[in-house]
C-alpha positions as CSV (number, residue, x, y, z in Angstrom):
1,X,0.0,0.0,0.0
2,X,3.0,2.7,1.0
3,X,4.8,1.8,-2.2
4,X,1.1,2.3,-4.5
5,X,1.0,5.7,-2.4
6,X,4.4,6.6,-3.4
7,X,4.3,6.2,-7.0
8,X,1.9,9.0,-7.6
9,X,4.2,11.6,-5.6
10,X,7.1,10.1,-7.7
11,X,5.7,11.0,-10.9
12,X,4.6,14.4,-9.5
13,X,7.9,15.1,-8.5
14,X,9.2,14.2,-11.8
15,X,6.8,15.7,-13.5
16,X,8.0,19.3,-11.8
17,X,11.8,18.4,-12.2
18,X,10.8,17.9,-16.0
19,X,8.6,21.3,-16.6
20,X,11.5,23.0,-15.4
21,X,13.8,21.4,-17.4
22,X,11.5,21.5,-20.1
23,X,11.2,25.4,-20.0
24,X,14.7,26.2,-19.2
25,X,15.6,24.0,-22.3
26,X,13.1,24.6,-24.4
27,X,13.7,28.1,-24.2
28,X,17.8,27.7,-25.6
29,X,16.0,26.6,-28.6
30,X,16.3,28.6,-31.6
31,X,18.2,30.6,-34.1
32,X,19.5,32.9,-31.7
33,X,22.6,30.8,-29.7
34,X,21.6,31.2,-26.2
35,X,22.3,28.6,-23.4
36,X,20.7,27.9,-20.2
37,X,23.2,29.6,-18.2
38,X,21.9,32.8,-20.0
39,X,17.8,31.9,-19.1
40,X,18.8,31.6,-15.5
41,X,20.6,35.0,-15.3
42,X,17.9,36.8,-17.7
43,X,15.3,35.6,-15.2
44,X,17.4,36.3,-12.2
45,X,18.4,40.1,-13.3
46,X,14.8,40.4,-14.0
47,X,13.8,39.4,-10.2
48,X,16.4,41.8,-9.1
49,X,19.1,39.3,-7.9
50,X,21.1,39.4,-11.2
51,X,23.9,41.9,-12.8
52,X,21.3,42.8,-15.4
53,X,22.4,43.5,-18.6
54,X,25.6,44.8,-20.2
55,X,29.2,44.0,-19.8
56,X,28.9,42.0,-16.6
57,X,25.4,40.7,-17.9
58,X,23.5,39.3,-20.6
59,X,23.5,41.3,-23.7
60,X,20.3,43.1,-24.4
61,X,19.3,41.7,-27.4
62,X,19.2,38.1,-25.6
63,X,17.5,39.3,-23.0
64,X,15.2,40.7,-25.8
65,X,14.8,37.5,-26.7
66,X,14.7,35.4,-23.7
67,X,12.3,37.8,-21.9
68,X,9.9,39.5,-24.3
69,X,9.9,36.4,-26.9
70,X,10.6,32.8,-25.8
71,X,10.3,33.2,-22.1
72,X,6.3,34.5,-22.3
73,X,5.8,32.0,-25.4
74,X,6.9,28.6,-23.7
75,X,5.6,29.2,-19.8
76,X,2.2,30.1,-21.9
77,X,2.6,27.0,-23.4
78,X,2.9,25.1,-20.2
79,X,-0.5,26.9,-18.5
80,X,-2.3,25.8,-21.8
81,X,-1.0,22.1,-21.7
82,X,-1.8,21.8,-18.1
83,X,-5.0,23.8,-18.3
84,X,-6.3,21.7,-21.3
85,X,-5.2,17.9,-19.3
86,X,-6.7,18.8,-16.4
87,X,-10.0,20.0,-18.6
88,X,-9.6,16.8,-20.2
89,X,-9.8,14.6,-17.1
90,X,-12.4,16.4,-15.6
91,X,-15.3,16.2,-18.2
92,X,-14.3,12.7,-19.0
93,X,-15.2,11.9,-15.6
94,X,-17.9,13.9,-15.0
95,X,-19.8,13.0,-18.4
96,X,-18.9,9.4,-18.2
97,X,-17.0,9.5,-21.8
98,X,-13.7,8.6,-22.5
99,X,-13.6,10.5,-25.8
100,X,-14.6,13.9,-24.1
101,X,-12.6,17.1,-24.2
102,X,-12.2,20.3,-23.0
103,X,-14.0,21.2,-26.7
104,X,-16.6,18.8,-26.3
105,X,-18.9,21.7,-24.8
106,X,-18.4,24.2,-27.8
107,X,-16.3,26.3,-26.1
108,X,-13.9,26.4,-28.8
109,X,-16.0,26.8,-31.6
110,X,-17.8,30.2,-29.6
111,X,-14.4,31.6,-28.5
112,X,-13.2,31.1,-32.5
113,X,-16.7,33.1,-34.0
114,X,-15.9,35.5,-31.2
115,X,-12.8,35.9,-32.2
116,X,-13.1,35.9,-35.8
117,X,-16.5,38.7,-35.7
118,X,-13.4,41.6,-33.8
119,X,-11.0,40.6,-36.9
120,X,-13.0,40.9,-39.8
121,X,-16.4,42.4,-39.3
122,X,-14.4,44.6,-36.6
123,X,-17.1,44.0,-34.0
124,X,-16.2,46.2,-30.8
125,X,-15.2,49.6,-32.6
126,X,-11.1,48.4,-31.7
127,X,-12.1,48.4,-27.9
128,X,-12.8,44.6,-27.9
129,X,-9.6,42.7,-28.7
130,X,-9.0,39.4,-30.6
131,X,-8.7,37.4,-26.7
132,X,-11.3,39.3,-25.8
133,X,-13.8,38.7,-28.9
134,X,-12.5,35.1,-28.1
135,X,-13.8,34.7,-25.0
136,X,-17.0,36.4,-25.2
137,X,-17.5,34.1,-27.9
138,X,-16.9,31.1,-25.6
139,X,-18.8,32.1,-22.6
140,X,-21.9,32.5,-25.0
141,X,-21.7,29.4,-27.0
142,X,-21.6,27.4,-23.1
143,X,-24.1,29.2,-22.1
144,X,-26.3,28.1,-25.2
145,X,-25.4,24.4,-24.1
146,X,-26.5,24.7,-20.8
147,X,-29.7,26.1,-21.7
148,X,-30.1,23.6,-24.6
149,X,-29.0,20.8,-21.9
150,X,-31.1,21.8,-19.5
151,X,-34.4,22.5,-21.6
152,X,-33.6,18.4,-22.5
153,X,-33.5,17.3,-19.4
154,X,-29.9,17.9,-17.7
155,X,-28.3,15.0,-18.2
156,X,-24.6,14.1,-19.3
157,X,-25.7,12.1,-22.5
158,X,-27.5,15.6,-23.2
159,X,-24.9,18.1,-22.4
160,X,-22.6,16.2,-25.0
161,X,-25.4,15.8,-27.8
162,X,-25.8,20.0,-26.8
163,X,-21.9,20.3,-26.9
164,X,-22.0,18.9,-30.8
165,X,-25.1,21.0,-32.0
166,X,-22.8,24.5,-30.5
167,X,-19.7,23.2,-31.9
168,X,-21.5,22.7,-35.4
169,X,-23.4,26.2,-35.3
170,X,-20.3,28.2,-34.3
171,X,-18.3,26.5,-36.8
172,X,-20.6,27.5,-39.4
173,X,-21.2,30.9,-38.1
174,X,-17.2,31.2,-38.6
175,X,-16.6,29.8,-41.7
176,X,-19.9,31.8,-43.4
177,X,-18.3,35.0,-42.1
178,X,-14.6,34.1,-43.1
179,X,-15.9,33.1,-46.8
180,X,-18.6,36.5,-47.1
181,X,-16.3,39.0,-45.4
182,X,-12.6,38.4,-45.1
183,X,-9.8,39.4,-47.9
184,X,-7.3,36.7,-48.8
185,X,-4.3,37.7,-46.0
186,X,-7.4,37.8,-42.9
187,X,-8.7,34.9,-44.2
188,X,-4.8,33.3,-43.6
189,X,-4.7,35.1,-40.5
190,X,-7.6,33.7,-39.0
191,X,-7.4,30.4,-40.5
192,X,-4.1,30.2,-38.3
193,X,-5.1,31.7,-35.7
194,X,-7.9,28.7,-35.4
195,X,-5.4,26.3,-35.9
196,X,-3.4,27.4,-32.6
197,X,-1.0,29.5,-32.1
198,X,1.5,30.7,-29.5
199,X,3.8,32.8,-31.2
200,X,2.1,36.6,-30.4
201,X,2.4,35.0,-26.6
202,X,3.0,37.9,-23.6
203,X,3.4,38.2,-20.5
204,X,-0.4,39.6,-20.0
205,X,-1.4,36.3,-21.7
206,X,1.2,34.1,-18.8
207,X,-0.9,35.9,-16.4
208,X,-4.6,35.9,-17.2
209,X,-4.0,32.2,-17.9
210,X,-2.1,31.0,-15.1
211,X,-5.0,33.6,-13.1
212,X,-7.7,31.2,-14.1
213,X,-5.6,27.9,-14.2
214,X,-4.7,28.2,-10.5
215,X,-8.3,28.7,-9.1
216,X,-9.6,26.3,-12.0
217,X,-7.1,23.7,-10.7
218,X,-8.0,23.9,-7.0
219,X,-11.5,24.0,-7.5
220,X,-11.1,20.6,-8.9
221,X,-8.7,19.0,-7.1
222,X,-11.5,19.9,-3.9
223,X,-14.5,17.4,-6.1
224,X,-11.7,15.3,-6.1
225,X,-13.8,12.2,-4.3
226,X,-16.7,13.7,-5.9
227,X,-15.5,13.1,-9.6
228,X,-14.5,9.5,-8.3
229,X,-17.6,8.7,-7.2
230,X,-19.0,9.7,-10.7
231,X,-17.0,7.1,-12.5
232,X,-19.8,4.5,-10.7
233,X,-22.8,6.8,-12.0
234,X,-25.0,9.5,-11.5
235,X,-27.2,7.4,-9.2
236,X,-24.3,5.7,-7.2
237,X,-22.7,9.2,-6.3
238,X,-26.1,10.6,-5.0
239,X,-26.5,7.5,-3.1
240,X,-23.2,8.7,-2.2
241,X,-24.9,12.0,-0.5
242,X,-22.8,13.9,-4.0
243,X,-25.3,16.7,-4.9
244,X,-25.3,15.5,-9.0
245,X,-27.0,19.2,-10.2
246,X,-24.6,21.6,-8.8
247,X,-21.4,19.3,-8.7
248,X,-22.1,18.7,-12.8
249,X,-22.9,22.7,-12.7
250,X,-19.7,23.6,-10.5
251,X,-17.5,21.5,-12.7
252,X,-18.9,22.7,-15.8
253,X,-18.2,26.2,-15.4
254,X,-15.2,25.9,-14.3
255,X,-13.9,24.0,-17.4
256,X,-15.5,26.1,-19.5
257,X,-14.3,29.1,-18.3
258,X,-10.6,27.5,-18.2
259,X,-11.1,26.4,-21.8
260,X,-12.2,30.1,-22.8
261,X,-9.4,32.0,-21.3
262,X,-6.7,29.4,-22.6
263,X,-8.2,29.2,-26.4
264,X,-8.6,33.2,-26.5
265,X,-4.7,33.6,-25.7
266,X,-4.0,30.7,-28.1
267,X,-6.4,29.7,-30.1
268,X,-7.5,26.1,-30.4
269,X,-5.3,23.5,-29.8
270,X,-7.1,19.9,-29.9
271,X,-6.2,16.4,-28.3
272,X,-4.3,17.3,-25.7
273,X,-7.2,17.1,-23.5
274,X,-8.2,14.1,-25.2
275,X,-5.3,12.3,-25.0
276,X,-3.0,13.1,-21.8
277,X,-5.3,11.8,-19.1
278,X,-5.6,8.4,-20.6
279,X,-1.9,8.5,-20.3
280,X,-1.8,9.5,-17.2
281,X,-4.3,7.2,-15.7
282,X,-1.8,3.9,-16.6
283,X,0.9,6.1,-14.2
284,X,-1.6,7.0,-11.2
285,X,-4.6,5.1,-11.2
286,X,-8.0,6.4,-11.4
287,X,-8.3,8.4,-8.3
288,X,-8.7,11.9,-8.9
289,X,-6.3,13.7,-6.4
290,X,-3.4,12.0,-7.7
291,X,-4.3,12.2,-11.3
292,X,-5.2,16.2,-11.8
293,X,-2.1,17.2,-10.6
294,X,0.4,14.7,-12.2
295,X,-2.4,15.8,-15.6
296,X,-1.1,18.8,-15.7
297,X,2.5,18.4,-15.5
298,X,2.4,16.1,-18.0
299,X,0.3,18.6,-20.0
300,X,2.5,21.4,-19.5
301,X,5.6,19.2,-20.3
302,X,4.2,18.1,-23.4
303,X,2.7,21.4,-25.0
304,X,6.0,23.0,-24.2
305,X,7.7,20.8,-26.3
306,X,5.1,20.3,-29.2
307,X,5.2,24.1,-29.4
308,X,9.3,23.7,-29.6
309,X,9.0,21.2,-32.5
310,X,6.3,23.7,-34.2
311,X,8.5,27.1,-34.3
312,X,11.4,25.2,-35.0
313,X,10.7,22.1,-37.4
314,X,10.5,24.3,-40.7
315,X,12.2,27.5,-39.4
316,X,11.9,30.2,-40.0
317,X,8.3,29.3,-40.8
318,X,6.1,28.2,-38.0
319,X,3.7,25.6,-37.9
320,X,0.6,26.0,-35.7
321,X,0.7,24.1,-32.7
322,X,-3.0,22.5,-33.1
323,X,-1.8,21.1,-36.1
324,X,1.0,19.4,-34.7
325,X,-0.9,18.1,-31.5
326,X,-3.3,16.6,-33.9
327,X,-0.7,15.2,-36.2
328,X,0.5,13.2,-32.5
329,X,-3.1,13.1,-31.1
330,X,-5.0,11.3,-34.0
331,X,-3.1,7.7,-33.9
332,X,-3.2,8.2,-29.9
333,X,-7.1,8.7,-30.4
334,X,-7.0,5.6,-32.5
335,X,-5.8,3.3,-30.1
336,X,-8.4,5.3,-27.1
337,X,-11.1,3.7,-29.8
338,X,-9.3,0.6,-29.5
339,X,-9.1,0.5,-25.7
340,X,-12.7,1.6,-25.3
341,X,-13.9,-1.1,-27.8
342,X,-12.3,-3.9,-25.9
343,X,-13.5,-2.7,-22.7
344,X,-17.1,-2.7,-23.9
């Protein structure tokens, strides 16, 4: 029993060693020759306990570079990972469906019609932003699921069927006003925009997102027992004395509004929700508290490097980080068919 208790604080603690090797590496990586030595002493003259730049420093164009490009770009990357794994477990828990994601509620589909209404039809008058066009969008296409859900009777089997119909609608709103409206250099803005992308990342972005992922993240690592006691049923869990309504609602939300904030800074970046927790669940089991935290390690570690491989793999071009998840994510969702056949 002590040695099934340790395992999941072994991979924790591995999974924070590797994040921080991840970043500190990831960020070295590039056209620019800078090592890690340099990282630590651009982050440490930044924190005031460094020489700074100059002659007993870092020179200022790599600290350009370090702070104000890579630095913002990767740790974004790693509150997206983790953000989008813990998403992941969550509603696949919660709705009883080992193919859910954090997209299966239309979230992404609202935050990209949000977004692409402030780009090309200029919706706002320039005082709404693209994130923030993004997650309007977002927070209105949930709150057309939960209406649609809850006019059909509440249950999880519903919420998903309501998840499709926004996802389908808000797809088509986008692609109606992308072919109607746009010019040919929008339209190739947009379209990669949609496909995910990190590479406008700042440090405002690093913020709002870790803002939400930290509360998000607590929130439910506290319906920790609750969420296991789903993965017997709805009935099971309220024989359980688990209030079904407002845990589902809770949970919900909260996703949702973690999903919002992480696609409006990057856009949408698929099967890492998907695909990371069934990973993770071979490591640590089933049991929630050990597997939302070790989730998002592993999801930060991962998008980090995914979003390595996509601004450096056909340099100087970049390739849009959905596109490569989903290049990795599409035979792992293969084999998750496999698993879920067999099982049935």
């Amino acid at each position: 029993m002590r040695a099934s208790r340790r395992a999941p604080l072994a991979w924790a603690a591995a999974g924070i060693v590797a994040l921080c090797a991840s970043v500190a590496a990831a960020v070295t990586i590039g056209p620019a020759d800078i090592g890690v030595a340099d990282v630590w002493s651009v982050i440490a003259a930044h924190l005031g306990a460094g020489a700074g730049t100059g002659a007993d420093g870092v020179s200022p164009i790599r600290d350009g570079i370090v702070w104000d490009l890579r630095l913002p770009r990767t740790l974004l990357a790693a509150v997206c990972g983790a953000g989008l794994a813990v998403c992941g477990a969550v509603l696949q828990s919660l709705l009883r469906n080992p193919l859910a994601d954090p997209f299966v509620l239309g979230v992404s589909s609202g935050a990209s019609t949000g977004a692409v209404l402030v780009v090309v039809l200029g919706v706002g008058g320039g005082a709404l932003s693209v994130p923030g066009g993004a997650f309007l969008g977002a927070v209105c296409s949930f709150a057309l699921v939960m209406l649609l859900s809850h006019s059909l009777g509440g249950t999880t089997d519903r919420v998903v069927l309501a998840g499709v119909a926004a996802m389908q609608l808000f797809s088509a709103l986008t692609s109606f006003v992308v072919m109607t409206a746009a010019d040919a250099e929008t339209t190739r803005g947009v379209l990669f925009w949609l496909l995910g992308s990190l590479g406008g990342a700042g440090w405002s972005d690093v913020r709002t997102g870790t803002a939400v992922l930290v509360p998000v993240l607590a929130v439910c690592l506290a319906h920790a027992r609750t969420l296991d006691a789903f993965a017997f049923g709805q009935d099971a869990a309220a024989s359980l004395g688990v209030s079904v309504a407002r845990t589902r609602l809770v949970l919900l939300c909260a996703t949702a509004l973690l999903t919002a904030a992480l696609v409006a800074s990057a856009g949408a970046i698929g099967f890492v929700g998907l695909v990371l927790p069934h990973a993770v669940r071979v490591l640590t089991g089933p049991g929630h508290a050990r597997l939302l935290p070790v989730c998002a390690l592993a999801g930060a570690v991962f998008l980090v490097w995914v979003d390595t491989l996509a601004r450096t793999v056909l340099a100087p071009q970049e390739v849009p980080v959905g596109v490569v998840t989903s290049l990795i994510g599409v035979p792992a969702f293969v084999l998750v068919l496999y698993r879920t056949r067999r099982a049935r």
